[in-house]
C-alpha positions as CSV (number, residue, x, y, z in Angstrom):
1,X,51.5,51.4,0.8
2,X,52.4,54.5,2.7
3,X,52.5,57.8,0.2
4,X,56.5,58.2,0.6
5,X,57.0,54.6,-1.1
6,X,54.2,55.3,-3.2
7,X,55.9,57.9,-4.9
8,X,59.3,56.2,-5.4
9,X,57.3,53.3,-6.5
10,X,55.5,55.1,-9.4
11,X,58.7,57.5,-10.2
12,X,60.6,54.0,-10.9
13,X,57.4,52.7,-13.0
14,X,57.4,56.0,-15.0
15,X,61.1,56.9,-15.4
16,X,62.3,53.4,-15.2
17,X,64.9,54.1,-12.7
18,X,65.0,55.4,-9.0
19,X,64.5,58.8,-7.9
20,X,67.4,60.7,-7.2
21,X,65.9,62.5,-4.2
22,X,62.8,62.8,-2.1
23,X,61.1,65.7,-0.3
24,X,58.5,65.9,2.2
25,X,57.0,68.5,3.8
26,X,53.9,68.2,6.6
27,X,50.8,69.3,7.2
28,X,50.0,71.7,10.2
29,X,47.1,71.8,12.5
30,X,47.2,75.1,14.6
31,X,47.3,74.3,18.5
32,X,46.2,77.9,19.7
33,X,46.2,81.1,18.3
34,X,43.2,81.5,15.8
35,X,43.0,84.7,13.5
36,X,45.4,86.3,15.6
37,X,48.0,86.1,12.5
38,X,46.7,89.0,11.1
39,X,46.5,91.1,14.0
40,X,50.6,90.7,14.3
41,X,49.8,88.5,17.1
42,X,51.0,84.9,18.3
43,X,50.0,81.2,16.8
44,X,51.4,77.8,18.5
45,X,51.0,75.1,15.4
46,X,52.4,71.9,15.2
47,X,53.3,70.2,11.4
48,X,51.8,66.9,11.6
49,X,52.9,63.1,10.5
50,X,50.8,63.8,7.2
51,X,52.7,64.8,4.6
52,X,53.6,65.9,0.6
53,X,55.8,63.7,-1.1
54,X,57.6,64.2,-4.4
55,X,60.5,61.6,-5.8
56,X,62.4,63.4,-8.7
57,X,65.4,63.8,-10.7
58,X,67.0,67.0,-12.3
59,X,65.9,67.6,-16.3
60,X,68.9,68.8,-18.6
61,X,66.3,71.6,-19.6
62,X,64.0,74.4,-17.8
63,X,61.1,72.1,-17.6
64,X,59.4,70.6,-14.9
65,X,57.1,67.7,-15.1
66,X,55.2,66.5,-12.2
67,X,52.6,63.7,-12.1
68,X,50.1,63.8,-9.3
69,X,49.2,60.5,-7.7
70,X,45.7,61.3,-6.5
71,X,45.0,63.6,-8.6
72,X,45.8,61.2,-11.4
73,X,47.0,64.0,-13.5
74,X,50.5,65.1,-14.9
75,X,51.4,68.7,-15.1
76,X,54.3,70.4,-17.6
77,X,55.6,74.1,-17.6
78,X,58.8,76.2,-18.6
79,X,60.6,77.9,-16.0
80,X,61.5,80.3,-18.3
81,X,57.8,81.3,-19.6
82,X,55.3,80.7,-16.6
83,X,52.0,81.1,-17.3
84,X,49.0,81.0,-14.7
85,X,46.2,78.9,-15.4
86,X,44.0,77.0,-12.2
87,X,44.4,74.2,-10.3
88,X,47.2,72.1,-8.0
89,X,49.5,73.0,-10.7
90,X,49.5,76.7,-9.8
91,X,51.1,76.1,-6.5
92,X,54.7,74.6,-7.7
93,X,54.6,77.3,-10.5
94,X,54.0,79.8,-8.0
95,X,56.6,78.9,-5.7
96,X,59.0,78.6,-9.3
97,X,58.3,82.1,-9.8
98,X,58.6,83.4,-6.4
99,X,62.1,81.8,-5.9
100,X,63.0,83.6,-9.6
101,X,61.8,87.2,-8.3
102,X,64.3,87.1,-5.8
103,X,66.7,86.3,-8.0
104,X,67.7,82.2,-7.8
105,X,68.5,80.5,-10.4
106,X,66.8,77.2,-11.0
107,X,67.2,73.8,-12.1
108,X,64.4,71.5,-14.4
109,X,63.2,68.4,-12.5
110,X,60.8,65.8,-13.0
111,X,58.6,63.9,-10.2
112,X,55.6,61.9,-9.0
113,X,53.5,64.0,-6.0
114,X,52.1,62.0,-3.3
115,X,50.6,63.1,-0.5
116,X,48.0,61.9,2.5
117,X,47.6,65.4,4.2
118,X,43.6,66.0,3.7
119,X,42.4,68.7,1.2
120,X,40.0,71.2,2.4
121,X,40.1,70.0,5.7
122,X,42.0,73.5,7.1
123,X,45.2,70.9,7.5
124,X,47.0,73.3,4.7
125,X,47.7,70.7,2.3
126,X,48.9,73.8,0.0
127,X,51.4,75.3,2.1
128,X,52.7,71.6,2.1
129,X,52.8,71.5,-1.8
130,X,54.5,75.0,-1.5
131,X,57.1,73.8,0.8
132,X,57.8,70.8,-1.1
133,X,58.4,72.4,-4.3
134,X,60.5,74.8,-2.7
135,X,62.7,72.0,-0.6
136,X,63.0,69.9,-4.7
137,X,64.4,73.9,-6.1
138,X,66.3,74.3,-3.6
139,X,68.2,71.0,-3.3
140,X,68.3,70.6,-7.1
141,X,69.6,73.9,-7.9
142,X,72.4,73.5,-5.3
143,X,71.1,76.3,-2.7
144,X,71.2,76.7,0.7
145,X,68.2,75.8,2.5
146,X,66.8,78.7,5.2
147,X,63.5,77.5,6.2
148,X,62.3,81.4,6.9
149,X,63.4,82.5,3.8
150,X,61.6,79.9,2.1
151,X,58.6,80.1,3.9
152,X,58.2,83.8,3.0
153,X,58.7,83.0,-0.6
154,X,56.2,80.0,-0.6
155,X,53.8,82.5,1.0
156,X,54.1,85.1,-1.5
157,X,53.8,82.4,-4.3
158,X,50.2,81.7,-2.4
159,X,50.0,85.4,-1.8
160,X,50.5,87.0,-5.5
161,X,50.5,84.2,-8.0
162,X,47.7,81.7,-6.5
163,X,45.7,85.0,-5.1
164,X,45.0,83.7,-1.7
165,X,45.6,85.9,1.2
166,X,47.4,83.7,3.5
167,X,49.3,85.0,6.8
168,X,53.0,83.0,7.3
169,X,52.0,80.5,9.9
170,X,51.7,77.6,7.0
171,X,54.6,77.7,5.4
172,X,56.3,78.5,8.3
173,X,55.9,75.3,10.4
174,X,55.7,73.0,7.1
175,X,59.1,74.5,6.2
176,X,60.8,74.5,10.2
177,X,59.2,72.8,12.7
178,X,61.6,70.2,15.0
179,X,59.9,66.6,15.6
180,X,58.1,66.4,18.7
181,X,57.6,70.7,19.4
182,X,54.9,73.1,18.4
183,X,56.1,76.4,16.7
184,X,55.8,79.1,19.0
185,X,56.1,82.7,16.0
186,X,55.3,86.0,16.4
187,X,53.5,86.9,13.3
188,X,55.2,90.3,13.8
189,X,58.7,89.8,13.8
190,X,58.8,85.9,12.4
191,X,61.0,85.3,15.4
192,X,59.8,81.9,16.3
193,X,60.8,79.1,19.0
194,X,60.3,75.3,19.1
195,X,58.1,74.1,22.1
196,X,58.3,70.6,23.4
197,X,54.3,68.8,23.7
198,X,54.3,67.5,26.5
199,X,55.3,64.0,26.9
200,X,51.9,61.4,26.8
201,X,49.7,63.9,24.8
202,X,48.2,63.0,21.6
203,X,46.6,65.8,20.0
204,X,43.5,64.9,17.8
205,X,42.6,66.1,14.6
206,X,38.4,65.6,14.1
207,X,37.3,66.4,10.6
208,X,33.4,67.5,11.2
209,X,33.1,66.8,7.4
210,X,31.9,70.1,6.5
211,X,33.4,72.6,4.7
212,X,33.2,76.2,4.7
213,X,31.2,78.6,3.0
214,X,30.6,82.1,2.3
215,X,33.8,82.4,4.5
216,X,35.9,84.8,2.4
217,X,32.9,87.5,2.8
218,X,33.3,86.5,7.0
219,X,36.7,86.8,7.2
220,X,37.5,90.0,5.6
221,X,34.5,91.4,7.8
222,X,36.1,90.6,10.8
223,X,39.4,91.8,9.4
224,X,37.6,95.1,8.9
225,X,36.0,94.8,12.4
226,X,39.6,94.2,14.0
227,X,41.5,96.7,12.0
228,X,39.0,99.6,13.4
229,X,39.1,98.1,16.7
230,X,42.9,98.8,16.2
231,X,42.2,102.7,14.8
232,X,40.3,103.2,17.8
233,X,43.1,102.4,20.2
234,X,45.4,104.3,17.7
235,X,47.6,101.2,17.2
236,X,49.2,99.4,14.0
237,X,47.3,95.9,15.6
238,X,45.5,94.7,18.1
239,X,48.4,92.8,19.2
240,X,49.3,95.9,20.9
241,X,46.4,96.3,23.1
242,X,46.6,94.9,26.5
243,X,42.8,93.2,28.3
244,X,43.1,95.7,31.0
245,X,43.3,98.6,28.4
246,X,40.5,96.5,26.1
247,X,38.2,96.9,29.4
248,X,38.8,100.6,29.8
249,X,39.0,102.3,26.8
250,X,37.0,99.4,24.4
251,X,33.5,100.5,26.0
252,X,33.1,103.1,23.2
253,X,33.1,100.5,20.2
254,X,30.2,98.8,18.6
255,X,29.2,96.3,20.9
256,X,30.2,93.4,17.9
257,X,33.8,95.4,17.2
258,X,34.5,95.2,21.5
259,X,34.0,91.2,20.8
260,X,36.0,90.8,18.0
261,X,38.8,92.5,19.4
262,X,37.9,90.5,22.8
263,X,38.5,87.4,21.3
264,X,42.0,88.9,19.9
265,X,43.5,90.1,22.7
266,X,42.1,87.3,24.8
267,X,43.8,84.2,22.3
268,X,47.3,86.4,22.2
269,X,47.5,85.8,26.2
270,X,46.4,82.6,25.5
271,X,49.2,81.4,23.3
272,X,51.7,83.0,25.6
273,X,49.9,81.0,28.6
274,X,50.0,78.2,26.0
275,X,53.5,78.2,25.7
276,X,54.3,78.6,29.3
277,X,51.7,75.7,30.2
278,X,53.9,73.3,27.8
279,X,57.3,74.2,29.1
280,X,56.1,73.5,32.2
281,X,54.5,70.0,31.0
282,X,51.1,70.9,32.5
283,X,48.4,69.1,30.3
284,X,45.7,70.7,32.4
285,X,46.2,74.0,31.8
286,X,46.8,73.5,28.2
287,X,43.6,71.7,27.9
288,X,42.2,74.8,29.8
289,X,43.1,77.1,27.1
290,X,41.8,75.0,24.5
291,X,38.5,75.2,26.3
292,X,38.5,79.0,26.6
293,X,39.8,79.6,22.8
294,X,36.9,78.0,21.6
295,X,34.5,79.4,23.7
296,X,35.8,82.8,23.0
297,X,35.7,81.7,19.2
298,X,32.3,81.0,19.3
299,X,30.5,83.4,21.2
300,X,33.2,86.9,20.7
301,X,34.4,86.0,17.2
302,X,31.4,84.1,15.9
303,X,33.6,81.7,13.7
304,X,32.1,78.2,14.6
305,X,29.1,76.2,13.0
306,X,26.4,73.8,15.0
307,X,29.1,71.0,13.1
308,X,31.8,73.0,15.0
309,X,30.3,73.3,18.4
310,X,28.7,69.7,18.7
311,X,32.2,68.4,17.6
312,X,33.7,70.1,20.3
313,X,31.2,68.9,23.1
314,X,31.5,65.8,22.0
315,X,35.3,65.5,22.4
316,X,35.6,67.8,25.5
317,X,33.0,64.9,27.4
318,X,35.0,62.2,26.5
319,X,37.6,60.7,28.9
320,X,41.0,61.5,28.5
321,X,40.5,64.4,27.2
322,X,41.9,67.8,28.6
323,X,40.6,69.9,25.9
324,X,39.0,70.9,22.7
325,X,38.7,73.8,20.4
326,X,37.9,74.6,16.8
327,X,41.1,75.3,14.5
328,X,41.3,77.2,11.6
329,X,39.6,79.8,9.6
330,X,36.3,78.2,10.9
331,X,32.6,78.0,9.6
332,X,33.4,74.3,8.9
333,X,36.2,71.9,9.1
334,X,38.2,70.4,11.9
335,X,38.4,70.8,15.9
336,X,41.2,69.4,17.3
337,X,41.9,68.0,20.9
338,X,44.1,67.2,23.3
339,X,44.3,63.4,24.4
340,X,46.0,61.5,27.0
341,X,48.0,59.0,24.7
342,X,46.9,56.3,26.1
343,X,43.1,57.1,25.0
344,X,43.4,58.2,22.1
345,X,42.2,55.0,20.5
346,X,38.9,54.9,22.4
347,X,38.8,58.5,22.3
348,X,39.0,58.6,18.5
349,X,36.1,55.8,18.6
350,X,33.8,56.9,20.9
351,X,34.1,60.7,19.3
352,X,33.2,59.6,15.6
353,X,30.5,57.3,16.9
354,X,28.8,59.9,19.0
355,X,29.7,62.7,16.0
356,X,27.6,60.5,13.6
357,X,24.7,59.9,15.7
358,X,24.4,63.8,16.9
359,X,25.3,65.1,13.3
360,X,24.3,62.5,10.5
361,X,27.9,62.6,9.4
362,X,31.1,60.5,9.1
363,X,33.9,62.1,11.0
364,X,37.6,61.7,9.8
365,X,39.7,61.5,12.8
366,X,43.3,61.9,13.1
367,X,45.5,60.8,15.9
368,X,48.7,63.3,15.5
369,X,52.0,63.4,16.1
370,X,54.3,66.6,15.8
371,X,56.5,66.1,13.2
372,X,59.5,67.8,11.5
373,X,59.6,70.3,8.8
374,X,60.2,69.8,5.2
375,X,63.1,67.5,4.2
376,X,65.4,65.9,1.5
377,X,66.5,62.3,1.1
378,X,69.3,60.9,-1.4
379,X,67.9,58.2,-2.9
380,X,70.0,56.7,-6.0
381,X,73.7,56.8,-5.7
């Protein structure tokens, strides 16, 4: 049973009648662009056909009750007196106060969650629960949906009520991506643009079954590392600085500053080459720039693990493949490649047989599809 009719199924075993509506909204895996959100630069993700489910119905009171399938647990809170306390829960109450700082007025529902987008696996199965919650307020309390308004607002629920320093780029694609593009935004501006995949591609997700660590110290070191990369070129970002200007003027920096802000400037042309390679329906070049982000990932920004890097060999020797990188924050979790569709079976074999014997460990493998952003369905009446 696939997690959408999973979650009408339970909602009618709980409530005893059908759901009134659904929502969905995907998980993302980031084609290119890696820790360039928070040097105002460019990402190219795609939401994929993994999703967040919940089937609900309005409440005559300020209450919303949500049970969690696989979590096997059943949350309850007051719109009107939300309190923060730890766990899944924190992310719909987040997103009900967020909505209420700007001002919306919102309506009590109850619901059964569902979802099959993997935790932990850097697939942001959060932003997905954001987006959700904020596509059942919305469409219960009768307001308009803009998917980069609601985006924002399930990014500052993440942001200031959940305590995690997120960029945009998850919410953002989970709340309006188009089936069958990547989302091409400027993590300046938020000005973003649907680009087609190309047609035949599959793009692989490969879980290396390892999970991050000590990551929150690495990250805000090389945040540090690129925001004085940036004071050196006297610049808000390093979105600003061009390679050619990088070569000249970036010879006085600490020798690890020079390749963090190497790695920067190098992935912003990448996405733009990305995005140019995709219009133009050339597979090889994508897979080209896959190949350079993660070089340039592991050896100028020194986010990868030995998981990481043999994943990526792996995958990038199989054939059929025009590329591989690592995607996320790093230190652990997923690569993900870029398949000819017609191989993606084998490929997916071959890559979680050879993962295991190289690494002792079970890979998940993913064969995506890029899907739409968050949605609603009528379901009774």
């Amino acid at each position: 049973m696939d997690t959408r009719t999973a979650a009408i199924f339970s909602f009618s075993n709980e409530f005893g009648s059908s759901p009134d509506l659904i929502v969905r909204a995907p998980g993302r895996v980031n084609l290119i662009g890696e820790h360039t959100d928070y040097n105002d630069g460019f990402v190219l993700p795609m939401a994929i056909d993994r999703a967040v489910w919940i089937a609900l119905r309005p409440r005559p009171d300020r209450r919303v009750r949500v049970h969690a399938l696989e979590m096997r647990e059943t949350v309850e809170f007051r719109l009107d007196d939300l309190q923060k306390g730890s766990g899944w829960a924190e992310y719909l109450k987040g997103v009900a106060w967020a909505l209420q700082e700007e001002g919306l007025h919102l309506q009590g529902w109850e619901g059964i969650l569902s979802g099959d987008v993997p935790r932990g696996a850097g697939l942001s199965s959060s932003a997905a629960v954001e987006v959700a919650a904020a596509r059942a307020f919305y469409a219960l309390s009768g307001l308009d949906w803009e998917a980069g308004r609601a985006a924002r607002l399930a990014q500052k629920a993440e942001n200031q009520w959940v305590g995690v320093n997120c960029g945009i780029m998850d919410q953002m694609v989970s709340a309006a991506a188009v089936e069958g593009h990547a989302l091409f935004l400027d993590c300046r501006t938020l000005d973003y643009e649907h680009v087609p995949l190309p047609a035949g591609l599959a793009v692989v997700v490969l879980d290396t079954s390892t999970r991050r660590g000590l990551v929150d110290s690495a990250y805000n070191e090389r945040r540090a590392q690129c925001e004085a990369a940036a004071r050196h070129f006297g610049v808000k970002a390093l979105r600003d600085v061009s390679m050619d200007r990088l070569e000249v003027d970036g010879q006085h920096l600490p020798p690890v500053v020079l390749r963090r802000a190497r790695h920067i400037v190098s992935e912003n042309e990448r996405v733009l080459q990305a995005v140019q390679a995709m219009r133009a329906g050339d597979a090889i070049q994508l897979g080209k720039l896959f190949n350079a982000s993660h070089a340039s990932l592991r050896d100028d920004f020194e986010v990868t693990n030995e998981a990481l890097n043999w994943m990526v060999e792996i995958a990038q020797s199989q054939p059929g493949c025009y590329g591989a990188r690592m995607t996320g924050a790093g230190f652990g979790g997923c690569a993900v490649a870029l398949v000819d569709e017609k191989s993606s079976g084998e490929f997916a074999s071959a890559v979680g047989a050879a993962y295991k014997a190289r690494s002792g460990l079970d890979a998940a493998v993913y064969v995506c599809k890029p899907s739409a952003g968050g949605s609603v369905e009528q379901i009774a009446g």
